[in-house]
C-alpha positions in Angstrom: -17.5 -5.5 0.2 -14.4 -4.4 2.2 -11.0 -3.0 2.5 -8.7 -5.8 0.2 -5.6 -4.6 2.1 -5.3 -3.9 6.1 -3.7 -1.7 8.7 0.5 -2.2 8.8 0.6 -3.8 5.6 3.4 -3.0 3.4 2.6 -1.7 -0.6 3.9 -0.6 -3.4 2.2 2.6 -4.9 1.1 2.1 -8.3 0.2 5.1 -9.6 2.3 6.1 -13.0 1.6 9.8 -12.6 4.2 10.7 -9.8 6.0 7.3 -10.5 9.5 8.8 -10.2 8.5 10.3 -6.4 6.3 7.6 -5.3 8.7 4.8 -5.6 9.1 2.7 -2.5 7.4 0.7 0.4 4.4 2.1 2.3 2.9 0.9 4.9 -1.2 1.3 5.7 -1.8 3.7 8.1 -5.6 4.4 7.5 -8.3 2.7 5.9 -10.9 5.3 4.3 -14.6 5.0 3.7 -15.6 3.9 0.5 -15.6 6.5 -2.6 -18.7 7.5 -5.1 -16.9 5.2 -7.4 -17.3 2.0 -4.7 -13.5 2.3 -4.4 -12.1 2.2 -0.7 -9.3 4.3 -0.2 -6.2 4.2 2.1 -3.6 6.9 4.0 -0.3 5.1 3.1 2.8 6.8 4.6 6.5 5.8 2.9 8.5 3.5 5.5 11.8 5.4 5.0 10.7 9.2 4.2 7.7 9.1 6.2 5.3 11.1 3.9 1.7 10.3 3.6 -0.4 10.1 0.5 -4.1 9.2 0.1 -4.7 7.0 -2.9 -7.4 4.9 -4.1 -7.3 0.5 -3.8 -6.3 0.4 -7.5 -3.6 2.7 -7.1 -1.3 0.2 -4.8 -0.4 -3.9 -4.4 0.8 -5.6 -1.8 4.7 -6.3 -0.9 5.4 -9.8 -1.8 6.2 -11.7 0.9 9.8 -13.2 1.2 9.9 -16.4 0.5 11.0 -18.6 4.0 14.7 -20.0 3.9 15.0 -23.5 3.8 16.8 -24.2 7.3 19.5 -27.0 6.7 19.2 -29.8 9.2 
């Protein structure tokens, strides 16, 4: 098994806990071994405030891409 997400992408935290001060876009800064629980886990830091957080795979998802603009030609 491996990492589902990869260095430099952007996520959204997912956690609910801390929901109202994890809000935002993070980018991967660190993948992390694999837990006892067979979760991999990831150092995320916020793209405008620049904190880093550790959190477990389940605890983010990915940015949705933007979709491409149709070019008029």
């Amino acid at each position: 098994m491996s990492h589902k997400f990869s260095l430099g992408q952007l996520v959204h935290s997912s956690g609910s806990r801390f929901a109202d001060r994890t809000d935002g876009v993070y980018e991967i800064v660190r993948l992390m071994p694999e837990a006892t629980n067979g979760e991999f886990g990831y150092r995320i830091r916020h793209t405008t405030m620049g904190t880093q957080r550790a959190v477990g795979e389940s605890e983010i998802r990915a940015v949705a891409a933007k979709p491409e603009r149709l070019s008029a030609h």
